[in-house]
VEXFIKE-668653 format. One record per residue (C-alpha): chain; x, y, z; residue number from 0; residue in one letter. Coordinates in steps of 0.02 Angstrom, whole numbers, plus 50000, padded with zeros to 5 digits. Example, Ala and Ser with C-alpha at 12.3 -4.5 7.8 and 13.67 -1.06 7.14 Angstrom:
+----+-------+-------+-------+-----+----+
| ch |    c1 |    c2 |    c3 |   i | aa |
+----+-------+-------+-------+-----+----+
|  A | 50615 | 49775 | 50390 |   0 |  a |
|  A | 50684 | 49947 | 50357 |   1 |  s |
+----+-------+-------+-------+-----+----+
***
This chain:
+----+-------+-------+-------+-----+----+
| ch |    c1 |    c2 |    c3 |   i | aa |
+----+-------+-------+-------+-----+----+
|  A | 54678 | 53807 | 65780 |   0 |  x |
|  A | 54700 | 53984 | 65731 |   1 |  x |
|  A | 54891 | 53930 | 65675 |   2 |  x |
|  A | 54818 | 53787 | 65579 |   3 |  x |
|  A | 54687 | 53885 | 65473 |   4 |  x |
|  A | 54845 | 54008 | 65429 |   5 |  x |
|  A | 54953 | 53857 | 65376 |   6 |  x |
|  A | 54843 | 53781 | 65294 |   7 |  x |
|  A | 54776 | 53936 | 65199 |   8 |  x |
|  A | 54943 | 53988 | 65147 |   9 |  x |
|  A | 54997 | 53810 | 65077 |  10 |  x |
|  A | 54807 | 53822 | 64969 |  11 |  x |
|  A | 54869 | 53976 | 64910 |  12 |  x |
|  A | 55069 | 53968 | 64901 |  13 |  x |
|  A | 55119 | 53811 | 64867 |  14 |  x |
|  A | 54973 | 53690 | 64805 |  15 |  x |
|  A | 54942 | 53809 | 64658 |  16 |  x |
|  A | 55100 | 53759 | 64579 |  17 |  x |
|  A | 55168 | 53599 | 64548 |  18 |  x |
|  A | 55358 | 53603 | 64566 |  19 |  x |
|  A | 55305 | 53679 | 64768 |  20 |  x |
|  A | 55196 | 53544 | 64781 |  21 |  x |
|  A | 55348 | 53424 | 64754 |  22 |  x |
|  A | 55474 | 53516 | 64867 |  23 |  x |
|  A | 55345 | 53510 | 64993 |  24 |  x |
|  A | 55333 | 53319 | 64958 |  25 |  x |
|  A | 55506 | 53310 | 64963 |  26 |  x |
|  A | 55541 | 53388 | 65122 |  27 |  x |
|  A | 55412 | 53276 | 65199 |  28 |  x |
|  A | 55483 | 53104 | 65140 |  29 |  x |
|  A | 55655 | 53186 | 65184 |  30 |  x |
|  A | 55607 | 53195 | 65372 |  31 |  x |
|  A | 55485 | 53038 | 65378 |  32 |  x |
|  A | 55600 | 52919 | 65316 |  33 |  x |
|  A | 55682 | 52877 | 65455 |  34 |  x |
|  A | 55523 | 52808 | 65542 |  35 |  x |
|  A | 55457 | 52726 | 65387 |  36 |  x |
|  A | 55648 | 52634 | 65313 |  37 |  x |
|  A | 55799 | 52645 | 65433 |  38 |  x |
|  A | 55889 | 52522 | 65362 |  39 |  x |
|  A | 56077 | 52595 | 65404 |  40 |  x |
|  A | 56151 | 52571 | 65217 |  41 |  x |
|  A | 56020 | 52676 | 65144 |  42 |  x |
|  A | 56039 | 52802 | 65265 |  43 |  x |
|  A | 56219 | 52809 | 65256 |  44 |  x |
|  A | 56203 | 52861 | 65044 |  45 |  x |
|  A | 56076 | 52989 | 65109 |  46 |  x |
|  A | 56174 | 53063 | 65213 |  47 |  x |
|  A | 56318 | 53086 | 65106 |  48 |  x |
|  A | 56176 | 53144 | 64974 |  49 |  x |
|  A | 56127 | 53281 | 65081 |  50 |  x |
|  A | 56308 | 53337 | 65120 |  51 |  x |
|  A | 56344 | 53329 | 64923 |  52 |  x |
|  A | 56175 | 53431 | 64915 |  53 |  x |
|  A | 56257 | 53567 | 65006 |  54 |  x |
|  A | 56428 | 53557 | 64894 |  55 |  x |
|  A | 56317 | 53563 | 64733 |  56 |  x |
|  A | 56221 | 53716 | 64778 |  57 |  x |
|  A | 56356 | 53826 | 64834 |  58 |  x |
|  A | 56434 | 53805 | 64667 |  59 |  x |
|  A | 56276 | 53829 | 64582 |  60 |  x |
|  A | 56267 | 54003 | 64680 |  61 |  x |
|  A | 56427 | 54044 | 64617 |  62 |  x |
|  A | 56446 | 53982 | 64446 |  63 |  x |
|  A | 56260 | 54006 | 64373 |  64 |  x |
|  A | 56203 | 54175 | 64461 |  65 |  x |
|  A | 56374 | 54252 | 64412 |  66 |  x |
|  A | 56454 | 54153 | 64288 |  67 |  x |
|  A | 56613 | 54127 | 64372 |  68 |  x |
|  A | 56645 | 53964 | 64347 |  69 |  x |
|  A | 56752 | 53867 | 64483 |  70 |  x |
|  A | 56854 | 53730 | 64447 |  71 |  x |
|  A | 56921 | 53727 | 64617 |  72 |  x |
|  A | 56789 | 53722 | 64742 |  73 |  x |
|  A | 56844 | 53570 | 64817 |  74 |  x |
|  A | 56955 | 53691 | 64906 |  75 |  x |
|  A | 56821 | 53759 | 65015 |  76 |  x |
|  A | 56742 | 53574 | 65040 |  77 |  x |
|  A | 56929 | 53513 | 65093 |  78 |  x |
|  A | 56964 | 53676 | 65200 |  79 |  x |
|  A | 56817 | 53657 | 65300 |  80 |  x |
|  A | 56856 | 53459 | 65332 |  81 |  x |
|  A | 57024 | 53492 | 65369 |  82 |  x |
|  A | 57009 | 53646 | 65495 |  83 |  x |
|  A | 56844 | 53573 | 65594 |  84 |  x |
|  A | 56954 | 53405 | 65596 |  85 |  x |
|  A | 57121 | 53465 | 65662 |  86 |  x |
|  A | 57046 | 53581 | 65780 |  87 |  x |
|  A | 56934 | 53423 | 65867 |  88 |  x |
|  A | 57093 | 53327 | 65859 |  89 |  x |
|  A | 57233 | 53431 | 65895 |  90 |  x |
|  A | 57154 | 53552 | 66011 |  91 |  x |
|  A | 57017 | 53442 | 66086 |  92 |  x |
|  A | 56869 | 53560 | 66053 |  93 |  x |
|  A | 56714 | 53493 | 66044 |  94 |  x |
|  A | 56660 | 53470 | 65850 |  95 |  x |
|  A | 56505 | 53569 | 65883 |  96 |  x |
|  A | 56592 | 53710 | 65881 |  97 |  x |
|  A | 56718 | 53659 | 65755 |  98 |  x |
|  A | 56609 | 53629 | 65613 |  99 |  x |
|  A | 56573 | 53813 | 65610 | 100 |  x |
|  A | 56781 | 53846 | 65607 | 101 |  x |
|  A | 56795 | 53748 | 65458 | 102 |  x |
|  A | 56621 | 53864 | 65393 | 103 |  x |
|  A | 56712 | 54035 | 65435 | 104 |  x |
|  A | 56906 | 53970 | 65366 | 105 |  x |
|  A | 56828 | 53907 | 65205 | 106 |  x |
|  A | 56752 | 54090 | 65187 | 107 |  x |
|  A | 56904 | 54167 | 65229 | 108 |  x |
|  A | 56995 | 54071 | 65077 | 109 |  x |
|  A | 56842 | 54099 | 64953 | 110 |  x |
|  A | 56897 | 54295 | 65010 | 111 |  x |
|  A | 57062 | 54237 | 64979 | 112 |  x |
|  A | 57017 | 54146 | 64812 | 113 |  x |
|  A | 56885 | 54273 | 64758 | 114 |  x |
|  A | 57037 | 54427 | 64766 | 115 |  x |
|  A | 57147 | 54355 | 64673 | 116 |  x |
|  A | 57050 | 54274 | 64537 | 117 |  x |
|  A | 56931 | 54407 | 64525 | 118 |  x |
|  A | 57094 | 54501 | 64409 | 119 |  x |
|  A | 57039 | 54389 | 64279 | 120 |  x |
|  A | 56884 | 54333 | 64178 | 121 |  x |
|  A | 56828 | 54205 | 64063 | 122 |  x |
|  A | 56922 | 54017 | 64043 | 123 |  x |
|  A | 57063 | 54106 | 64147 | 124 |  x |
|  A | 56965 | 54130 | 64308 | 125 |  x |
|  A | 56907 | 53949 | 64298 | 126 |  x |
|  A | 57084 | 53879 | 64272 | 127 |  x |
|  A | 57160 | 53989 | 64396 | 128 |  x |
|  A | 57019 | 53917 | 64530 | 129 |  x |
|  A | 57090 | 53748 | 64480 | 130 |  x |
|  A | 57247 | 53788 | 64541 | 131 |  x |
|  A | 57204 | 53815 | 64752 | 132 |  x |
|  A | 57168 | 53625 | 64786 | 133 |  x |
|  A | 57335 | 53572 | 64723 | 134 |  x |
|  A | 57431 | 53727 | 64788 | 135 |  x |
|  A | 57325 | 53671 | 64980 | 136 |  x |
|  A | 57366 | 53490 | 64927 | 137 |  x |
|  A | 57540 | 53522 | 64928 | 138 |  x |
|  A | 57562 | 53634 | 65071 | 139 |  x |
|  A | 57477 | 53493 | 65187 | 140 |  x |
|  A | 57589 | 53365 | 65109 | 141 |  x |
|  A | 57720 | 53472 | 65156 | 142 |  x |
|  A | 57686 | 53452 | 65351 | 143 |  x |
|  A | 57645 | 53280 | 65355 | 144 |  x |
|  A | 57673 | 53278 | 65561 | 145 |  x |
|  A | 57537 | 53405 | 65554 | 146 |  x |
|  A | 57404 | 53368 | 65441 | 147 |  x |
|  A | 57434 | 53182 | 65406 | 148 |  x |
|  A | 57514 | 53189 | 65255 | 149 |  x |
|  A | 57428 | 53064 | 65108 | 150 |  x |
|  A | 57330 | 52988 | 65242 | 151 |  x |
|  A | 57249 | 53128 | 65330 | 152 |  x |
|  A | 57198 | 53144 | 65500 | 153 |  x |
|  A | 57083 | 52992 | 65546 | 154 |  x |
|  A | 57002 | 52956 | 65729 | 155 |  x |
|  A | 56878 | 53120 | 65720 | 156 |  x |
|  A | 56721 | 53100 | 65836 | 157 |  x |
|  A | 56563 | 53119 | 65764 | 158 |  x |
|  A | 56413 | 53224 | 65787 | 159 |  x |
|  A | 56297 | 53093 | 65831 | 160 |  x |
|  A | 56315 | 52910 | 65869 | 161 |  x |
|  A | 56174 | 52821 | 65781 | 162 |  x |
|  A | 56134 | 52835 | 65584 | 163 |  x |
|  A | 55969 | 52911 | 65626 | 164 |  x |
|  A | 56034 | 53053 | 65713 | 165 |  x |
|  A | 56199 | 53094 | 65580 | 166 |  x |
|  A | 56059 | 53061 | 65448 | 167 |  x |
|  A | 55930 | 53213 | 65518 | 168 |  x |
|  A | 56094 | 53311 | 65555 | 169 |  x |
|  A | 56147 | 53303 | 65376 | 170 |  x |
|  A | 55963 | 53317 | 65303 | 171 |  x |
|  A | 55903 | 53470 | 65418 | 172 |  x |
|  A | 56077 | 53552 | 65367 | 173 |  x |
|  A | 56053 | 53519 | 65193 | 174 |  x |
|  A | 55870 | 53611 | 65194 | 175 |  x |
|  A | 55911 | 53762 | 65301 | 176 |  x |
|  A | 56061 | 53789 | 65203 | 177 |  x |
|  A | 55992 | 53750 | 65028 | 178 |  x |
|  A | 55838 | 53853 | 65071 | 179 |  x |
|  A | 55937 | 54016 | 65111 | 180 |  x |
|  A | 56035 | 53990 | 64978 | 181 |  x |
|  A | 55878 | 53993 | 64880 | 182 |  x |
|  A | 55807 | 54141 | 64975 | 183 |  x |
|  A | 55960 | 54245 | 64927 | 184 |  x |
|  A | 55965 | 54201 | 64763 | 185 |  x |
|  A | 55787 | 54251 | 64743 | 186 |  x |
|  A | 55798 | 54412 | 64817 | 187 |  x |
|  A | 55872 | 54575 | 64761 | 188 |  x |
|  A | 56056 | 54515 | 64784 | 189 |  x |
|  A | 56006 | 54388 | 64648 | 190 |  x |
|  A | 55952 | 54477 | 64539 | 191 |  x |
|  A | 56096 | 54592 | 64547 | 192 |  x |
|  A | 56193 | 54430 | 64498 | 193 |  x |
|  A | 56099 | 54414 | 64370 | 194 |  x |
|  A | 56161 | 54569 | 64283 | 195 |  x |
|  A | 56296 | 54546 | 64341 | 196 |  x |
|  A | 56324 | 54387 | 64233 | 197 |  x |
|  A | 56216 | 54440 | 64083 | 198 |  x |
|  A | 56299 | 54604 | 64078 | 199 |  x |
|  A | 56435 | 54688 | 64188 | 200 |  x |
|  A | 56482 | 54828 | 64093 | 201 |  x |
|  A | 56306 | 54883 | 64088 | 202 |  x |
|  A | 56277 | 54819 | 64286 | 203 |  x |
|  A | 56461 | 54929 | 64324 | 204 |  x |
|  A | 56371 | 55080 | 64219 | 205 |  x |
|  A | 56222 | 55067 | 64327 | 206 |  x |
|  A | 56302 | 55100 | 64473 | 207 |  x |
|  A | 56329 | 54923 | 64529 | 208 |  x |
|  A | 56499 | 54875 | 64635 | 209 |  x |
|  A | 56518 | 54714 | 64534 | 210 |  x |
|  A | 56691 | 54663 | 64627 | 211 |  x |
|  A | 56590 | 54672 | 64777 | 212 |  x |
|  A | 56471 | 54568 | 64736 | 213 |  x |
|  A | 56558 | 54444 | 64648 | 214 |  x |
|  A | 56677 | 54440 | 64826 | 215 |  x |
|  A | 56523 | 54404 | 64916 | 216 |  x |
|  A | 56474 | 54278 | 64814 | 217 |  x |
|  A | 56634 | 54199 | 64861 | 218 |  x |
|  A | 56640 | 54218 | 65040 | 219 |  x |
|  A | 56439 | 54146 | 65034 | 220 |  x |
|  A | 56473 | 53996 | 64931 | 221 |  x |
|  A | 56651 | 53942 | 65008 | 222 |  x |
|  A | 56543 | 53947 | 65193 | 223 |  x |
|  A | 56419 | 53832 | 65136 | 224 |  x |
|  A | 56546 | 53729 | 65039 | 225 |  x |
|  A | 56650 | 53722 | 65196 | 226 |  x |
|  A | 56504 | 53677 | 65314 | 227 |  x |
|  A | 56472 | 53529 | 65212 | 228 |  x |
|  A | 56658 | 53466 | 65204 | 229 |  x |
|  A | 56679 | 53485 | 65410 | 230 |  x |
|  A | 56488 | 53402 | 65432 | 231 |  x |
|  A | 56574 | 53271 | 65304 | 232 |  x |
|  A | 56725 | 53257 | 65398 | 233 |  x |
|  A | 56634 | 53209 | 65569 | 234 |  x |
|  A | 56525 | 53100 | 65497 | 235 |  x |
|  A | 56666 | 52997 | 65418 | 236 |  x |
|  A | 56788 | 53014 | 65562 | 237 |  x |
|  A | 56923 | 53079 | 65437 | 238 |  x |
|  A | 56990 | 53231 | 65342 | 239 |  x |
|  A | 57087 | 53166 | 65200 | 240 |  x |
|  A | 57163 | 53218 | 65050 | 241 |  x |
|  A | 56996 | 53152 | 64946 | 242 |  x |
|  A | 56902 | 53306 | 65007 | 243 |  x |
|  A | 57033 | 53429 | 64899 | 244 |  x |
|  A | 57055 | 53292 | 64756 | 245 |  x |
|  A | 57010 | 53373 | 64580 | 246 |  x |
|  A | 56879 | 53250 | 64520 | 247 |  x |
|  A | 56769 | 53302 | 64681 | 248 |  x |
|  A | 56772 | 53475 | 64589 | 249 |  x |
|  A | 56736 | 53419 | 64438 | 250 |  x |
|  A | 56584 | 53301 | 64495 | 251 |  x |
|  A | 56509 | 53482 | 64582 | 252 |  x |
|  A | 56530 | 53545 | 64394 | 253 |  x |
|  A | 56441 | 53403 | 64322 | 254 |  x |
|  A | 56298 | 53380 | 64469 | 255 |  x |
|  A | 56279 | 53580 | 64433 | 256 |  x |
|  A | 56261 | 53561 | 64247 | 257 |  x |
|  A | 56157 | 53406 | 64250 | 258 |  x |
|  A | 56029 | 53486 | 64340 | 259 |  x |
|  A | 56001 | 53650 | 64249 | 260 |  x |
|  A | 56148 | 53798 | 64316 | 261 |  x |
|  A | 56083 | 53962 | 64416 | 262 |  x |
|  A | 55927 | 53851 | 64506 | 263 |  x |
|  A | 56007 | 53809 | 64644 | 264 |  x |
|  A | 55856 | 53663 | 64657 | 265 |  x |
|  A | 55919 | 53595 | 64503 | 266 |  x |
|  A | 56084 | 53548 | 64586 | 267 |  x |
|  A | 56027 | 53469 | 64721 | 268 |  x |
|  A | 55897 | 53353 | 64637 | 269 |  x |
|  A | 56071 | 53309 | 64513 | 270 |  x |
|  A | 56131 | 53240 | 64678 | 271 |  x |
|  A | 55989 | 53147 | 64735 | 272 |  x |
|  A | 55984 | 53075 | 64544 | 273 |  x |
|  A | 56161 | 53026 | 64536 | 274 |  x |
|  A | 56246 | 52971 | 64700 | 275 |  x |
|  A | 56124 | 52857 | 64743 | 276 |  x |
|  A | 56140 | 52790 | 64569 | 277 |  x |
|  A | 56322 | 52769 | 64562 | 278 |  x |
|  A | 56328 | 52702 | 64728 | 279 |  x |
|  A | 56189 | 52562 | 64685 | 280 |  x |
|  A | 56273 | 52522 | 64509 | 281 |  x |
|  A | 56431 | 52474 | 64614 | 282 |  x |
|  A | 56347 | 52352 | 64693 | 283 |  x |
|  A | 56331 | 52234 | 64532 | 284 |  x |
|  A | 56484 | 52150 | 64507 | 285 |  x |
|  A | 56418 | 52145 | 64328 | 286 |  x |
|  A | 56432 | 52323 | 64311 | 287 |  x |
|  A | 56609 | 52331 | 64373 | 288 |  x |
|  A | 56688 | 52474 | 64310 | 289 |  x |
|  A | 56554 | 52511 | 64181 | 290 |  x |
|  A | 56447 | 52621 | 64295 | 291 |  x |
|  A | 56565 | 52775 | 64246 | 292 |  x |
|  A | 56507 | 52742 | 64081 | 293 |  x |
|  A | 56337 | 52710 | 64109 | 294 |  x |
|  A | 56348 | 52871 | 64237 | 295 |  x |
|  A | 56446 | 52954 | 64085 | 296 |  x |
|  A | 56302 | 52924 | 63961 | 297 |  x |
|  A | 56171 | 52960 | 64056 | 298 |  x |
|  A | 56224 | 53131 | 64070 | 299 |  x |
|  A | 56270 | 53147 | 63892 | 300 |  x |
|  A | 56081 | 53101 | 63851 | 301 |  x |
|  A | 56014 | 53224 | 63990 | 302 |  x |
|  A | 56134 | 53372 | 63913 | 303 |  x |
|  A | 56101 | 53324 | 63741 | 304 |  x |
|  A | 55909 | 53336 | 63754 | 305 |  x |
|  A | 55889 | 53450 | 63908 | 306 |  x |
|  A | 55994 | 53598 | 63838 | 307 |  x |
|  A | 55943 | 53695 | 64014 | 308 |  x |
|  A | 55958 | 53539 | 64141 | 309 |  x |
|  A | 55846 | 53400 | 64204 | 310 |  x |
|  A | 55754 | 53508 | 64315 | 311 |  x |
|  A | 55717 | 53663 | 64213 | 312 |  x |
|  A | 55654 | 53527 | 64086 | 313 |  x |
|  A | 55540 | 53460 | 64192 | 314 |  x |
|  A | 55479 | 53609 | 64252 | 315 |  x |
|  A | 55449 | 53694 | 64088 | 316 |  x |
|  A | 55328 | 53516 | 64063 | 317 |  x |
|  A | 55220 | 53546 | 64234 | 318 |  x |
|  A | 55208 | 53725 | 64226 | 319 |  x |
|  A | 55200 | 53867 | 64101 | 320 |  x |
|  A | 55247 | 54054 | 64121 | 321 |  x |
|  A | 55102 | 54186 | 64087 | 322 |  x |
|  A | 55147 | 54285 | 63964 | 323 |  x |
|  A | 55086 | 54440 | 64046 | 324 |  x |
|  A | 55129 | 54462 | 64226 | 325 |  x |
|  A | 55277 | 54306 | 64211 | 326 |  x |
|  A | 55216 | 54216 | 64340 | 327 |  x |
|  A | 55202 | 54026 | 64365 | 328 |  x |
|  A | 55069 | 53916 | 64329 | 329 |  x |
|  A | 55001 | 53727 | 64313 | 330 |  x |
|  A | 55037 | 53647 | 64158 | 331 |  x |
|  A | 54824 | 53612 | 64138 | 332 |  x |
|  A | 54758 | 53790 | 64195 | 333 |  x |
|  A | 54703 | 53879 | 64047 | 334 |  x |
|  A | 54706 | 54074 | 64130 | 335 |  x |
|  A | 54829 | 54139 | 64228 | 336 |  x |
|  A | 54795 | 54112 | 64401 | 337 |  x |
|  A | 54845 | 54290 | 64451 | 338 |  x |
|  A | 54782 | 54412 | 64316 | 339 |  x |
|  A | 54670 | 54288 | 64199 | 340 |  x |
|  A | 54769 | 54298 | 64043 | 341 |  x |
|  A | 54756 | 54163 | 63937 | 342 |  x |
|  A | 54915 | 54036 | 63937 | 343 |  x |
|  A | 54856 | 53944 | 63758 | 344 |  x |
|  A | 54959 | 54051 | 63682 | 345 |  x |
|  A | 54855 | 54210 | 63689 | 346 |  x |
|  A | 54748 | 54294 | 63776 | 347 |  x |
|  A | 54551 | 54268 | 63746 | 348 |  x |
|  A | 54505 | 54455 | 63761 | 349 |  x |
|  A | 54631 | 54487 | 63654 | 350 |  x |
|  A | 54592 | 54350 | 63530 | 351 |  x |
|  A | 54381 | 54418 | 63545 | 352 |  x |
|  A | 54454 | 54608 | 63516 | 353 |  x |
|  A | 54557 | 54576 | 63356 | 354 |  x |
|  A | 54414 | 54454 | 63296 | 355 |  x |
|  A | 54292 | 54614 | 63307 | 356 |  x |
|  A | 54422 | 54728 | 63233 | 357 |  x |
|  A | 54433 | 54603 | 63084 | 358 |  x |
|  A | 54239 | 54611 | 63070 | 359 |  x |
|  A | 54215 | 54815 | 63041 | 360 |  x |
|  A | 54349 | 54807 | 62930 | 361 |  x |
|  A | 54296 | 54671 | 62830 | 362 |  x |
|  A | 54115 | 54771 | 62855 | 363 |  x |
|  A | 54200 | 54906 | 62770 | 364 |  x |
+----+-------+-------+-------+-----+----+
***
């Protein structure tokens, strides 16, 4: 009971005070009930790619918002981690388990890779010099087809679990421990190093601040995650092909990452919940045909053209507002600050009641 009263006191004072925690909670809670409400196997199977394409979207958003280096390529850690967890459960008969964190610590060791040598430049330059890594990996596995299955790819891969239930929780309780730390280091001191990092490196470099080695780290982080998702993708499809290194996967991270609001790392995710599951059920009107890129196309134009920031800085900006004395978060409908009582009207009522009287002695005067 004891554990209870502490739960329940924390989420009265944590996260039902504010509206966009509310919804997470919500979220997670429909994410792991689901199952044993709807288990039809089609809508679990778009789920499950959602939450893999979850994982994708926020390791970009880690790397391209909190530092502004924006990658082109990171289809290259998605494909190295599908390829390396694949080939080693295929070739060397390990059990994918274990193989899924290969792919996780090779895709790190080419964001190192990556990070060192684009890292020389800045700007456009870094961005097209990511692009370059897919097709460079593309054409070094093309180059060995005996080995890596040349335009085909290795096929035949076991997967994690056998039912859609059990590859659905796998790829949803991934996506929430992974997105969640990702969030957690974002939000702590590293973060905010980021932060000035991208907003200002001279001044970050003058403060002190190693800025290669964060920006490295950043790298190594974000091609881990990236890479966990492309070997969890790679089971769970029973092939590592030459899709999971293609360019357009990079660019649809770019545009999930944009659509929801950059340097969020929420915002990316609920871009892929939005989107996938909207693509994939506009494919399934013949009507649509080939006009669901364009509808998908237009959509996003509207989103960027009205929501500057992203969809969900937008919406949060509409359910809570910012204090505009200690910063912090509040409900759209609260009138004082929840933590130090200032007003959020647009000023502060002892402040308002203080100039009034000032006005009063000197129009006494």
């Amino acid at each position: 009971m004891y554990l209870l009263r502490r739960l329940w006191a924390e989420l009265r004072s944590e996260v039902f005070v504010l509206p966009s925690r509310t919804l997470v909670l919500a979220w997670v809670v429909l994410m792991l009930a689901l199952p044993a409400v709807y288990s039809d196997p089609y809508v679990l199977r778009i789920l499950t790619m959602t939450c893999l394409f979850a994982i994708l979207a926020a390791s970009w958003d880690l790397l391209a918002g909190y530092t502004g280096q924006v990658n082109f390529g990171h289809a290259l850690f998605f494909g190295v981690g599908a390829y390396t967890s694949g080939l080693a459960s295929l070739k060397l008969g390990i059990t994918p388990w274990l193989t899924i964190w290969a792919g996780a610590a090779l895709a790190s060791l080419a964001g190192l890779v990556v990070g060192y040598i684009c890292l020389r430049l800045r700007g456009s330059y870094l961005s097209l010099a990511t692009l370059a890594f897919p097709l460079i990996m593309l054409g070094v596995l093309f180059a060995f087809p005996d080995f890596s299955g040349g335009e085909l790819g290795v096929s035949g891969l076991s997967r994690l679990a056998r039912t859609p239930v059990g590859n659905y929780y796998l790829a949803a309780l991934s996506m929430l421990v992974i997105v969640f730390a990702l969030w957690l280091l974002a939000d702590s001191k590293f973060g905010i190093v980021l932060h000035a990092i991208r907003d200002d490196e001279v001044a970050a470099r003058a403060s002190g601040i190693n800025t290669p080695r964060y920006k490295l780290a950043v790298f190594v982080v974000s091609g881990a995650a990236a890479g966990f998702s492309g070997a969890l993708f790679a089971h769970y499809m029973r092939v590592a092909g030459p899709s999971t290194l293609e360019t357009a996967l990079s660019f649809q991270v770019v545009i999930w990452g944009i659509f929801g609001g950059v340097a969020t790392i929420y915002g990316a995710v609920v871009a892929v919940f939005l989107l996938y599951p909207l693509t994939e059920w506009l494919g399934t009107f013949r009507a649509f045909g080939e006009l669901r890129l364009l509808i998908f196309a237009v959509i996003v134009l509207l989103v960027l053209l009205f929501m500057p920031r992203g969809l969900a800085p937008w919406v949060r900006d509409k359910i809570e507002t910012v204090c505009p004395r200690c910063k912090q978060r509040n409900g759209a409908w609260r009138g004082a600050c929840r933590l130090c009582g200032a007003g959020l009207s647009g000023r502060d009522p002892k402040l308002q009641a203080q100039v009034a009287r000032a006005k009063g002695l000197v129009g006494h005067q």
